[in-house]
C-alpha positions in Angstrom: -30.4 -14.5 18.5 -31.7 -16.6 21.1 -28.3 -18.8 22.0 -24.8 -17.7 20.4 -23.6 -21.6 21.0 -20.6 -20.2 22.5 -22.1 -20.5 25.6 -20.1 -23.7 26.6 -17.0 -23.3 25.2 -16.6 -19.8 27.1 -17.8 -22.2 29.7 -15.4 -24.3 30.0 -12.7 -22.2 29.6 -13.6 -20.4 32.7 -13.5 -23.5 34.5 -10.0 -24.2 32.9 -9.1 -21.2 34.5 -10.4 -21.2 37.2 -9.0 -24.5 38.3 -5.7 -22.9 37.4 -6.4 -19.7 40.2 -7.6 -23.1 42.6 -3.9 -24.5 42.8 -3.5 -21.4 44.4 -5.6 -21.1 46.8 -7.8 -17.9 45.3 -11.3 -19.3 43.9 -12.3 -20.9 47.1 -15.6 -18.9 47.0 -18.6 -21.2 47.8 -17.9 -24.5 50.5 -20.1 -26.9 52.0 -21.8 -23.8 53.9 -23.6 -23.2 50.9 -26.2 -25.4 52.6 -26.5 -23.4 55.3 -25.7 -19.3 55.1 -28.8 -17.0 53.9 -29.0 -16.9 49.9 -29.6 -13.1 51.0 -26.1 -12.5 51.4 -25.1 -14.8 48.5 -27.1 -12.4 46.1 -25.2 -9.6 48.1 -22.0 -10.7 48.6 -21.7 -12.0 44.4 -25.0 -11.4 42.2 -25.6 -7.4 43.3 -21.8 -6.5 42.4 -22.8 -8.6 39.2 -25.5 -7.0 38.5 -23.7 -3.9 39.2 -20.9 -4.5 36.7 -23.8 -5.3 33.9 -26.0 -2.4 34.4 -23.3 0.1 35.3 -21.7 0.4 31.9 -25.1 0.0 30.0 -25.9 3.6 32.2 -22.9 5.0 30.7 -23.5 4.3 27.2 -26.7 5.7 27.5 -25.5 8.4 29.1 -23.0 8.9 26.3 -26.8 8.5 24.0 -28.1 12.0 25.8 -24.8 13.8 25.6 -24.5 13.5 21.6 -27.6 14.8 20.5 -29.9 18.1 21.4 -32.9 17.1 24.3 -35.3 19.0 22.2 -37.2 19.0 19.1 -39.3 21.4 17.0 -42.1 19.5 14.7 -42.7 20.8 11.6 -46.5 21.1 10.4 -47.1 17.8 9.1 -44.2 15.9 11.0 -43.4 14.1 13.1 -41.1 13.5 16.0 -38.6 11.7 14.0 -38.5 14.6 11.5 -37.7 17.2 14.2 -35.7 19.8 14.0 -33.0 20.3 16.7 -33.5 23.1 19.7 -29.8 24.0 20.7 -29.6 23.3 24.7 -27.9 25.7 26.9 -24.1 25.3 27.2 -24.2 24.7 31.0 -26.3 22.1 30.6 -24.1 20.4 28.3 -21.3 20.8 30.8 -23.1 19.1 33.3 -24.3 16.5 31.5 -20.5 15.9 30.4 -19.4 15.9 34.2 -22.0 13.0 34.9 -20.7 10.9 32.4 -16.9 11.8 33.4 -18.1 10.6 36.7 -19.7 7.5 36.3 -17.3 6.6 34.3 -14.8 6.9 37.0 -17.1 4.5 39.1 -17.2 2.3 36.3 -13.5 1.7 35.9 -12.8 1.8 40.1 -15.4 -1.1 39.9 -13.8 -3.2 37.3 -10.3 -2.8 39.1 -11.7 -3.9 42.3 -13.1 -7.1 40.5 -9.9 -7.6 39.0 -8.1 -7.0 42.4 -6.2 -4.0 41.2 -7.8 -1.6 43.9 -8.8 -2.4 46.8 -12.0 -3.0 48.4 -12.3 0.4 51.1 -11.3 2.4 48.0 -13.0 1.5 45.1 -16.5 0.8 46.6 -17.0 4.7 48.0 -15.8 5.4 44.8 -18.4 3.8 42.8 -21.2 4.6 45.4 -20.6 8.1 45.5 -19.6 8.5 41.9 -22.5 6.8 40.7 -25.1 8.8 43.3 -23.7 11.8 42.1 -24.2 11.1 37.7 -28.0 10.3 39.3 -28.7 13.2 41.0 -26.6 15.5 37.9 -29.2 13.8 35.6 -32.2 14.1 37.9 -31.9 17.5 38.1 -31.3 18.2 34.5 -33.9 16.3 33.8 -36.1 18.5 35.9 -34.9 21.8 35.2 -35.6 20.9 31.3 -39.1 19.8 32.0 -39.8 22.4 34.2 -38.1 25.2 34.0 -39.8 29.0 32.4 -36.2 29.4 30.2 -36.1 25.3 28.7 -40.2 24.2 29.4 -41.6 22.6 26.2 -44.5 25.7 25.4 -46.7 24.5 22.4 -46.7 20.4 22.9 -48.2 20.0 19.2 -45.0 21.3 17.9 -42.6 20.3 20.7 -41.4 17.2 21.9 -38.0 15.3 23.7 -35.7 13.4 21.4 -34.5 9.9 22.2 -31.4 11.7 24.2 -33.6 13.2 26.7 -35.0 9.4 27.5 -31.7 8.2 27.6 -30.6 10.4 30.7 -33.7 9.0 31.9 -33.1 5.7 32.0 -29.5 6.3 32.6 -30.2 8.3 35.8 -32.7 5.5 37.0 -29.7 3.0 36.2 -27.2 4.8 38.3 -29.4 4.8 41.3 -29.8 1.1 41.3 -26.9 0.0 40.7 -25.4 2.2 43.4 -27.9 0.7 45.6 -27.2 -2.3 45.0 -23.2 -1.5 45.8 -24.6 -0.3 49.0 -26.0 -3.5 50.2 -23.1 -5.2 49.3 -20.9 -3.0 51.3 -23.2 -3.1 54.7 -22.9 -7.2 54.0 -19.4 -6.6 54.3 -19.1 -4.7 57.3 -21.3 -6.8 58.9 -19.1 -9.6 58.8 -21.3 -11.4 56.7 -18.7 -12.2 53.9 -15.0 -10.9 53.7 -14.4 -7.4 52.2 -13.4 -8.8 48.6 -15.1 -10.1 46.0 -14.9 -13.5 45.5 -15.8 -14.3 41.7 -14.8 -16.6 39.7 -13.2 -16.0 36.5 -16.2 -15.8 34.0 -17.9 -13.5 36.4 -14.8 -11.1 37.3 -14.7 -10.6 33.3 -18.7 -9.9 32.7 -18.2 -6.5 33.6 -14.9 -6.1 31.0 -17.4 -8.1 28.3 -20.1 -5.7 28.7 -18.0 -3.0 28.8 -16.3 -4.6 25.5 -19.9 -5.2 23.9 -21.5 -1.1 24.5 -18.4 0.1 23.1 -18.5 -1.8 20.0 -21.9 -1.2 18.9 -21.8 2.5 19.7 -18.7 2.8 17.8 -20.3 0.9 15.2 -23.4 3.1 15.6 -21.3 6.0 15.2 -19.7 4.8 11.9 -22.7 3.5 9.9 -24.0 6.8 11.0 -22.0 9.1 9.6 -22.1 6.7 6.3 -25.7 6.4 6.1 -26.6 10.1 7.4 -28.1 9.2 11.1 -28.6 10.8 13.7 -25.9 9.2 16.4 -29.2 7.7 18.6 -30.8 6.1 15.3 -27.5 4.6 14.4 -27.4 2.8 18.2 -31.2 2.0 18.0 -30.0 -0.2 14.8 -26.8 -1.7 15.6 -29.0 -3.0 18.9 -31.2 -5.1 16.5 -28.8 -5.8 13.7 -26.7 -7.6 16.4 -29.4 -8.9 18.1 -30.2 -10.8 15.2 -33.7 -9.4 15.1 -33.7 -7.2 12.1 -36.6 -4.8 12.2 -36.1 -3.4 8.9 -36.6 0.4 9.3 -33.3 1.3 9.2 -31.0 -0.6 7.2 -27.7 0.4 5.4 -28.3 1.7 1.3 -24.6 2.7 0.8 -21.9 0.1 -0.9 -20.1 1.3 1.4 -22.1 0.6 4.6 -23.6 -2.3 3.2 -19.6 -4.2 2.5 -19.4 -3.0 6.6 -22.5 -4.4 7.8 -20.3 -7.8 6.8 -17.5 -7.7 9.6 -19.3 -5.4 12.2 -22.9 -8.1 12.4 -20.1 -11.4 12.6 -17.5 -9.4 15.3 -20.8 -8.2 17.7 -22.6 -11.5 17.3 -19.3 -13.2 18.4 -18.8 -10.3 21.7 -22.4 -10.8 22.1 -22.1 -14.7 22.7 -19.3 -13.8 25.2 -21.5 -11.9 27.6 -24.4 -14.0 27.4 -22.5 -16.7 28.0 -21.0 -15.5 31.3 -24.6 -14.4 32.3 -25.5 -18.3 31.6 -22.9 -19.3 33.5 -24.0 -16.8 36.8 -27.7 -17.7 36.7 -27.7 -21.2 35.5 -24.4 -22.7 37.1 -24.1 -20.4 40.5 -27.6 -19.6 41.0 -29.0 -22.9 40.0 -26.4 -24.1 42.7 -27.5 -21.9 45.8 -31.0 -22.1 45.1 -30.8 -26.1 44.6 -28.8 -26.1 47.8 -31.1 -24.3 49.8 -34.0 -26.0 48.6 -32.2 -29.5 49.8 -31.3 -27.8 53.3 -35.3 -27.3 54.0 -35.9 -30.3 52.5 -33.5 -32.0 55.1 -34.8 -29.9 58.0 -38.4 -31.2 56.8 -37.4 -34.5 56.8 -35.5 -34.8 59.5 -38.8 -33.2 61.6 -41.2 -35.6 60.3 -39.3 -38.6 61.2 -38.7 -37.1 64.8 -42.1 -37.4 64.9 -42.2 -41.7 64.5 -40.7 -43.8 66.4 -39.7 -45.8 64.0 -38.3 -42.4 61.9 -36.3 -42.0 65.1 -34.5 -45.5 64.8 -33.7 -44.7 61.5 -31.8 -42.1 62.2 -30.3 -43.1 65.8 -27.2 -44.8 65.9 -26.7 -48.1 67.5 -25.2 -48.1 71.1 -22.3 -49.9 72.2 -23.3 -53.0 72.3 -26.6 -52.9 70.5 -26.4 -55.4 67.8 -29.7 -54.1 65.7 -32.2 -51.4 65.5 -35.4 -52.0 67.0 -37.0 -53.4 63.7 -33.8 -55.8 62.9 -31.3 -53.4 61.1 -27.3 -53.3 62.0 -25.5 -50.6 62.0 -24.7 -50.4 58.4 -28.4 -50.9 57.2 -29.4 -48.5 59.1 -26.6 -45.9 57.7 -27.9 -47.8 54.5 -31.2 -46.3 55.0 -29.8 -42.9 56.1 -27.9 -42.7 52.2 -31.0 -43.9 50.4 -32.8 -41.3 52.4 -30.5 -38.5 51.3 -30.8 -39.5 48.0 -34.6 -39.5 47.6 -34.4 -35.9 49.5 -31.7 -35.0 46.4 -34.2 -36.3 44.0 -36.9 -34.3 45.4 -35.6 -30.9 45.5 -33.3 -30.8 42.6 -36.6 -31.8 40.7 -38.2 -28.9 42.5 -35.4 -26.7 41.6 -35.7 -27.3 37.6 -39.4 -26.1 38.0 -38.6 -23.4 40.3 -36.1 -22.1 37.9 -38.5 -22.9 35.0 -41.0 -20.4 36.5 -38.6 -17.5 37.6 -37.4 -17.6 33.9 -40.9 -17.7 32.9 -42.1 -15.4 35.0 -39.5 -12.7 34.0 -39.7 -13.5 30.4 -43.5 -12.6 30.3 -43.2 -9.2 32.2 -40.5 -8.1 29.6 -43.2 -9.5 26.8 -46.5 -8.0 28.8 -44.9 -4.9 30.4 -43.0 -4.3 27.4 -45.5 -4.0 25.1 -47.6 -2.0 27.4 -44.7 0.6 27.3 -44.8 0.8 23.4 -48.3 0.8 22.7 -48.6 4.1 25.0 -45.6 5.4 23.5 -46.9 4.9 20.1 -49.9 6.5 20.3 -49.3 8.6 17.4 -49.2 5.7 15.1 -52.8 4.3 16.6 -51.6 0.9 18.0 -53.5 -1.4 19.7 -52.1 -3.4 22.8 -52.7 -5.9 20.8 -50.9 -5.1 18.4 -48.1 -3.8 20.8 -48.0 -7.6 22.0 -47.2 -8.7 18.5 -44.5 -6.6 17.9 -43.3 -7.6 21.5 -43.7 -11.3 20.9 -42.0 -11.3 17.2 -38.8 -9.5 18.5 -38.2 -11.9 21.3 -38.0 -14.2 19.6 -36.1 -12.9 16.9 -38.4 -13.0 14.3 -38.4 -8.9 13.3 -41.3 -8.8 10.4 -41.1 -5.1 10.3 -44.4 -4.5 9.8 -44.5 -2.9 13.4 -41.7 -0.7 14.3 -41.1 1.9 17.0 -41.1 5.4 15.3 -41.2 7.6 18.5 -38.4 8.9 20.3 -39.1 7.2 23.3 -40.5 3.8 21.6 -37.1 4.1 19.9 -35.1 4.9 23.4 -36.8 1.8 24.9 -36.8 -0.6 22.5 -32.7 -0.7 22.9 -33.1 -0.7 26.7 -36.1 -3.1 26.3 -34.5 -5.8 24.2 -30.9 -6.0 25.9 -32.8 -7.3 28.5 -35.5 -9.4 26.4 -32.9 -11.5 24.6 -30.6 -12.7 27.3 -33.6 -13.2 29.6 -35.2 -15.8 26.6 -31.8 -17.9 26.5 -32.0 -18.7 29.9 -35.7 -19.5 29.6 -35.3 -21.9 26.8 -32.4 -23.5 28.8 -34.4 -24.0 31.6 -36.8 -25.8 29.5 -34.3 -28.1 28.1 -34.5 -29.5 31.8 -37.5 -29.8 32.1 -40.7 -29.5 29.2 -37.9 -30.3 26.5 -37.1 -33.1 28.6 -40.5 -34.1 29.2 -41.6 -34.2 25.4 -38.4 -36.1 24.2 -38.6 -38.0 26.6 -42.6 -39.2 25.4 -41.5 -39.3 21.9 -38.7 -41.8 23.2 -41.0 -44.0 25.0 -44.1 -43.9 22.7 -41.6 -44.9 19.4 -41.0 -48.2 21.4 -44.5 -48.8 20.4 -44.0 -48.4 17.0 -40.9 -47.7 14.8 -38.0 -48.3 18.1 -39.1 -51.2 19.7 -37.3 -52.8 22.7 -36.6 -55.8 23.8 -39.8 -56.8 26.1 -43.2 -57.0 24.9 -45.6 -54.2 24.8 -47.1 -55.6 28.2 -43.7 -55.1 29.8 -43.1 -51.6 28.3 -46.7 -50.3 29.3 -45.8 -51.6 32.9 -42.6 -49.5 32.6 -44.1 -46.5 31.6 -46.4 -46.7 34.0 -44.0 -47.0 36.9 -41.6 -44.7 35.7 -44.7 -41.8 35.3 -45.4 -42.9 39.4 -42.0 -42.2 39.9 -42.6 -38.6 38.2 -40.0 -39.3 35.1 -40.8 -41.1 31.9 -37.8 -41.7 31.0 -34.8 -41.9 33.3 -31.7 -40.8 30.9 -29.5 -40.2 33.6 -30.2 -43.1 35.7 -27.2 -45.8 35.6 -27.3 -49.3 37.1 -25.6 -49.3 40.0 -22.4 -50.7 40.0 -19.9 -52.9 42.3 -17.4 -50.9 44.4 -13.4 -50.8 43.9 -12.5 -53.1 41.7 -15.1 -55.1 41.1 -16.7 -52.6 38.9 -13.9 -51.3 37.0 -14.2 -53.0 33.9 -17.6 -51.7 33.4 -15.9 -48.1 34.0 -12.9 -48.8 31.5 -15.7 -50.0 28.9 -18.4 -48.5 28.9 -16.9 -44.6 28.4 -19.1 -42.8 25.8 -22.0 -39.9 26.1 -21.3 -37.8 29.2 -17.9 -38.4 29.9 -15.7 -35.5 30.4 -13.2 -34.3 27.9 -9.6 -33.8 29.6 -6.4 -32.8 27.9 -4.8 -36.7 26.4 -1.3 -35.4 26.8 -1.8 -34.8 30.8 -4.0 -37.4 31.3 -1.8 -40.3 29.9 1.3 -38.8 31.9 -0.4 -38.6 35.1 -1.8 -42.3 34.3 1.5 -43.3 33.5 3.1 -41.5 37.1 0.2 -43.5 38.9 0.7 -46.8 37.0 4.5 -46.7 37.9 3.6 -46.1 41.6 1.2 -49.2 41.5 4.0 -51.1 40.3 6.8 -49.4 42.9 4.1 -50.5 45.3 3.5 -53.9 44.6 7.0 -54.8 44.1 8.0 -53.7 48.3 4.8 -55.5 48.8 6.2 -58.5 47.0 9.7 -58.2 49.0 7.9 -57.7 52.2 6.1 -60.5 51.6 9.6 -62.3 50.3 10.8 -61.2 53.7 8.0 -62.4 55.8 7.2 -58.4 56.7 3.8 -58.8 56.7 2.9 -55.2 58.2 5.3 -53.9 55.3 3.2 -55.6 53.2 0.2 -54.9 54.0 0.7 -51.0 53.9 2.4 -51.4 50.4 -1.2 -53.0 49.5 -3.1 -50.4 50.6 -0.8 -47.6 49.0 -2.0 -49.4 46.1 -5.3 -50.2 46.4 -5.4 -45.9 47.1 -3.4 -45.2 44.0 -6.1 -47.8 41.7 -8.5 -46.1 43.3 -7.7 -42.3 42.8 -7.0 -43.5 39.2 -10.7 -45.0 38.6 -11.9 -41.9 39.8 -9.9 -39.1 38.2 -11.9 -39.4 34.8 -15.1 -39.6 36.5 -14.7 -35.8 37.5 -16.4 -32.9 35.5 -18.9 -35.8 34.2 -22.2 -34.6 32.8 -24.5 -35.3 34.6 -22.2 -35.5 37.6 -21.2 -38.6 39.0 -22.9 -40.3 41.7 -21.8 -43.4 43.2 -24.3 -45.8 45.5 -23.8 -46.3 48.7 -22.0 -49.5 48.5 -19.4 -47.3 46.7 -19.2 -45.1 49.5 -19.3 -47.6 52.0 -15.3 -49.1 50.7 -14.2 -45.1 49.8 -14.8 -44.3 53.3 -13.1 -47.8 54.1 -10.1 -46.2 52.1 -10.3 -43.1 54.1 -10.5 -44.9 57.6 -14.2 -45.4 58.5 -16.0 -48.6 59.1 -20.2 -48.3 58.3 -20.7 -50.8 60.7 -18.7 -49.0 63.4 -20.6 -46.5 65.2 -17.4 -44.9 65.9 -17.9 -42.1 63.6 -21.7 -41.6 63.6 -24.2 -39.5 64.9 -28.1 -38.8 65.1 -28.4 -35.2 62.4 -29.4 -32.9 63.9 -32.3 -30.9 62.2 -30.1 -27.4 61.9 -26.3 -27.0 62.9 -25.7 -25.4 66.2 -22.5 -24.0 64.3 -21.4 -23.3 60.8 -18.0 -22.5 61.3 -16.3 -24.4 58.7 -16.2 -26.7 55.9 -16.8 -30.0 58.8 -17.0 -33.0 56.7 -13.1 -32.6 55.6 -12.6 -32.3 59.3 -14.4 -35.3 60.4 -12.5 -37.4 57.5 -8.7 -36.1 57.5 -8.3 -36.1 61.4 -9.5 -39.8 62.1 -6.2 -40.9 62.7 -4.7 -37.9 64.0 -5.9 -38.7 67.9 -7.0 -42.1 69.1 -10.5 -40.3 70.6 -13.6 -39.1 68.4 -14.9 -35.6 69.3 -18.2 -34.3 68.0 -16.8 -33.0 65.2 -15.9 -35.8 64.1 -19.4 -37.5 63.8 -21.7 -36.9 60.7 -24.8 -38.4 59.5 -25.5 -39.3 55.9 -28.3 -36.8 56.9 -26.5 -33.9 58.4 -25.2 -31.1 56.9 -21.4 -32.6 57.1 -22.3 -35.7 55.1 -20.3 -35.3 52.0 -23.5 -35.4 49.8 -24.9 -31.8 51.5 -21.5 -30.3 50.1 -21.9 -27.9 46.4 -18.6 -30.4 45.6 -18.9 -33.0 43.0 -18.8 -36.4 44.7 -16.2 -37.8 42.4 -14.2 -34.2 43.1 -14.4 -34.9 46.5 -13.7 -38.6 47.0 -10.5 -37.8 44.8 -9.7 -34.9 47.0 -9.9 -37.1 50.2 -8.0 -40.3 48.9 -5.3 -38.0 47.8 -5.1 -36.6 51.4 -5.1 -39.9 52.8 -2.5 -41.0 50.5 -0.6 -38.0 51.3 -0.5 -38.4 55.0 0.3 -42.3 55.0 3.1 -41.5 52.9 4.1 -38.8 54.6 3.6 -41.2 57.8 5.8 -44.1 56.2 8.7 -41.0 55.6 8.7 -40.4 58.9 8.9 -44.2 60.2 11.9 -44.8 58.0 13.8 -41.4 59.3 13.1 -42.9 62.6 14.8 -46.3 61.9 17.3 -44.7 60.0 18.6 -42.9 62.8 18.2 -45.5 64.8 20.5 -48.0 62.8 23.1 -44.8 63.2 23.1 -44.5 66.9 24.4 -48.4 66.4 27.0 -48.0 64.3 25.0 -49.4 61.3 24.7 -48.5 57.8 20.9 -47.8 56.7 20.0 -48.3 53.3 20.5 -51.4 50.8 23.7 -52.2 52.1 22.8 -52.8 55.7 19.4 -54.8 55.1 21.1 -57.9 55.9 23.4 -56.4 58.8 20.5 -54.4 60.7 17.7 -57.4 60.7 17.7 -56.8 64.4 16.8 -53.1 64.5 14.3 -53.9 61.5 12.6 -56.2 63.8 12.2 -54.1 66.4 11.4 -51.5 64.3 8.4 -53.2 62.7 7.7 -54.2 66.3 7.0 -50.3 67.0 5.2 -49.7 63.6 2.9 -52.8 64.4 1.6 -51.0 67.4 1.5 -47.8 65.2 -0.7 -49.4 62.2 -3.3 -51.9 64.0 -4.9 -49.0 65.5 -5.3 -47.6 62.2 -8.9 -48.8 61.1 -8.0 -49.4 57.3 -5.2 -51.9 58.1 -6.9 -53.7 60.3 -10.6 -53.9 59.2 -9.8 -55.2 55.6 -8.5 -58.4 53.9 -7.1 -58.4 50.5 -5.8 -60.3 48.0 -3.6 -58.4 45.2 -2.5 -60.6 41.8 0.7 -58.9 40.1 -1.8 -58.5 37.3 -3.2 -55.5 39.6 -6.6 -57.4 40.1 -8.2 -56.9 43.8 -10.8 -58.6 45.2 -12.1 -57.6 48.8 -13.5 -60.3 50.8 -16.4 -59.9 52.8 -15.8 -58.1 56.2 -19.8 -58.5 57.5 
């Protein structure tokens, strides 16, 4: 089974979910210093626990694997291992075996709790450490004393040999010690200070660990059922139910009962289903969050690289420079805002770059990992299946035509530790495959469709131009390094002006919200517009023009947050040009020809104490100065295209914050004026609009001073219809 297809619906869910835990303030995990912390700590801090909480419970149900069965055999002339007869192991060493289990179990569930915030941090992780250290070294030296030792030691070889349960502690015991390992890392990170003491997963990765867990326990109960039906040994029952519900089907064990077989039914649909749930979490870690960081580190060096190579030119230099005051161009011509211009279509191309780099990158990890399971694997079972004279050849075969599923039968595993492995072996194998082939989709998969797309427009899909004009496409677009841009979109007018193009052209990639909410919150934003543009009308009826002109822009904010709100969660993700940018950040409070806000990026942060872009946006107003912090550079690491944020996320985000505060603001102005009009013996409200024209006056007098040293009031012109139309002049 290389792709259950539940994958994105277990996807999206989580994000459901974990938008939910957002509201309140717990899923902030991973902020715009994505781009700049260590991916070391990342991998300790969320992928070792993780990994931890995948392998952990896999240690315990093969530890559970070399408790239910005798760890040796006696062959009888003729045999083989699989016809052994059991040799009865000492009592004590069944005791101790049951103690490691008992244990690691105990680490196992102090683990989940702590994921799921039910124990804390200082207690469950020396918990799991020592718990799981301690099943290790009980196994080790089992493990030893029965290989070893005068009273246990195998004495004739020929006729001797471990069952699948003795392999099983093995790899159970090797298990344990990583995985405690691992836990150890994570806790030095901690107590470094190089991440709070917490674990901060999201919801799809806090329940991997409880899916696993779900998935072990269902096929070794299942194992234990078809085996008691069929007459297997425990071990052989698990050794099936692994490739009956990883759809691979070897074929030398199958069920022969009515009973079993009316079983088989409900138990292969119910583990395919768990199955799909814990690969699609482990999509969702490697392809979604560690796509992300290792994406976002590749365009941090990509930056630094870029940055250092234009330090280099002088004209690189001017590029990224701003103007002084009272420089009117760059030394080659450029204002201000085609400069910043420059800066945005720089970013952009560095973007490209790397994210192009990443898909490869990924490509070959996934490759690379997929191919030692394939090569090393079938090294493994062609020394363990000596006895049945394969070739590593052969043992490549077999390999090959279970990871993908296929399962001929005619090569199976018949010794105890081929058989031991094989489970181990393809747990690993299957998952490993699905992120492969997803990785491809990105990139080879993209590749070829995208040749079979442009050669059919030589024959049966032809486009518009002539062949000459498609060949001279092709050939610019292979330059480029793409041969077919699918998610390329022309780009588009700001505001307003593009908006029917937005309301029309909704189709492939657009995000799927909930119609209910969506159509209430359109309908709550459409009646502010109108509440809006009516005071603006009565302002303007009243010759307030300041009144006016705030009412405008609380409505060209509201238009604005509502053109973006569907735009968010769009596959691929939004990206708006930077003539988009240029009126958002209008909206927000900055000019792009003002160097007000702007600095030279520096090639590495001197700090990274914070999310800084928010910072530099939300406290324009707040004090008539600029400090540092409130510079950026659409080539620093606080331009709001370095964040891990969805530029459509984040533009909403801000224009509701701006919204928020002028409202907030214009609250405050009328308490002012209301108490005012009191102190006079006036009555604020309706009543008194006519009797308190005075106070209004000078009350608008006081607000005028307020709102023309806000940027947004005073750097735009607009003209609003009633119909809800805007048109921005030009402000060059």
């Amino acid at each position: 089974m290389n792709d259950p297809g539940l994958d994105k619906p277990i996807s999206d869910d989580a994000k459901n979910l974990e938008r939910v835990k957002e509201t309140d303030g717990d899923d902030e995990m991973e902020d715009d210093q994505t781009y700049m912390d260590p991916s070391r700590w990342w991998f300790a801090s969320t992928a070792f626990p993780l990994l931890a909480g995948t392998f952990g419970p896999i240690a315990s149900a093969f530890n559970i694997c070399a408790l239910v069965q005798h760890w040796r055999v006696s062959i009888p002339p003729g045999g083989t291992e699989e016809h052994g007869i059991d040799v009865p192991d000492p009592s004590w060493l069944i005791a101790i075996n049951a103690v490691s289990l008992v244990i690691a179990l105990l680490a196992n569930m102090s683990l989940l709790f702590n994921m799921a915030r039910r124990l804390s941090f200082s207690i469950a992780q020396p918990i799991t450490i020592v718990g799981w250290y301690i099943s290790s070294f009980l196994l080790i030296g089992l493990l030893a004393t029965a290989s070893h030792s005068p009273s246990m030691e195998l004495t004739a070889a020929e006729d001797r040999a471990f069952t699948q349960a003795f392999y099983y502690a093995i790899m159970a015991a090797g298990l344990y010690i990583i995985v405690a390992s691992l836990m150890v890392i994570t806790v030095y990170g901690a107590y470094a200070g190089h991440y709070p003491r917490e674990f901060k997963l999201t919801m799809s990765q806090r329940t991997l660990m409880l899916q696993t867990i779900s998935y072990l326990v269902y096929l070794e109960s299942g194992a234990a059922v078809f085996a008691h039906i069929e007459g297997w040994m425990f071990v052989d029952g698990v050794y099936w139910a692994n490739y009956t519900l990883l759809t691979i089907g070897l074929g030398d064990y199958s069920p022969s009962t009515h009973l079993g077989r009316s079983l088989l039914f409900p138990f292969a649909v119910g583990g395919i289903i768990i199955l799909g749930l814990v690969i699609g979490s482990i999509r969702s870690l490697v392809l979604e969050r560690g796509k992300k960081k290792l994406g976002a580190r590749m365009i941090e060096k990509k930056r630094q690289a870029y940055l250092k190579k234009l330090e280099r030119k002088k004209k690189g230099r001017a590029t990224i420079t701003p103007l002084s005051e009272g420089q009117g161009r760059t030394s080659d011509g450029k204002t201000e805002k085609e400069r910043r211009e420059e800066e945005f279509n720089m970013m952009r191309k560095i973007q490209d770059e790397a994210m192009s780099r990443r898909r490869w990158t990924a490509l070959a990890i996934s490759a690379t990992a997929w191919l030692f399971l394939w090569l090393v694997g079938a090294m493994v079972f062609w020394k363990a299946e000596k006895n049945q004279q394969w070739t590593y050849f052969g043992a490549v075969y077999f390999a090959y035509v279970s990871l993908l599923t296929i399962g001929y039968g005619d090569f199976t595993p018949e010794s105890n530790s081929g058989k031991a492995f094989y489970v181990f072996w393809a747990l690993l194998a299957i998952p490993t495959l699905t992120i492969l082939i997803s990785n491809m989709g990105d990139t080879v998969v993209k590749m070829i469709r995208d040749l079979t797309l442009w050669l059919g427009e030589f024959t049966v899909l032809p486009g518009e131009g002539g062949t000459k004009d498609r060949i001279r496409k092709g050939a610019r677009n292979v330059k480029e390094g793409i041969l077919n841009n699918s998610n390329g979109a022309e780009e588009e007018a700001p505001g307003f002006i593009g908006e029917a193009n937005h309301d029309t052209e909704k189709g492939e990639g657009q995000p799927k919200h909930n119609a209910e909410t969506d159509a209430a919150n359109d309908k709550l934003a459409g009646d502010f517009e109108n509440a809006e543009m009516q005071e603006a009308d009565d302002d303007a009826a009243e010759g307030d023009e300041i009144g006016k002109d705030i009412h405008l822009y609380h409505y060209l904010l509201v238009k604005e947050i509502r053109r973006v709100m569907p735009e968010i969660g769009q596959t691929p993700p939004k990206k708006y040009s930077y003539h988009e940018w240029a009126w958002f950040l209008r909206l927000m409070g900055e000019d792009e020809n003002s160097t007000k806000f702007h600095r030279k990026a520096p090639v590495k942060e001197a700090t990274v104490d914070g999310p800084q872009m928010q910072k530099a946006v939300t406290d324009i107003n707040n004090d008539e100065s600029v400090s540092e912090q409130n510079q950026w550079s659409w080539l620093g690491a606080r331009s709001p295209l370095m964040g891990d944020t969805e530029e459509a996320e984040w533009v909403l985000e801000r224009l509701s914050m701006t919204l928020e505060r002028e409202l907030r603001k214009q609250r405050d102005q009328q308490k002012g004026a209301d108490s005012d009009m009191k102190k006079e013996g006036l009555q604020p409200g309706k009543d008194g609009r006519d009797s308190d024209k005075g106070t209004k006056d000078e009350s608008l007098e006081s607000r005028e001073v307020s709102d023309k040293t806000d940027s947004r009031a005073s750097s735009n012109t607009y003209t609003v219809s009633r119909h809800g139309t805007s048109e921005r002049k030009s402000t060059s």
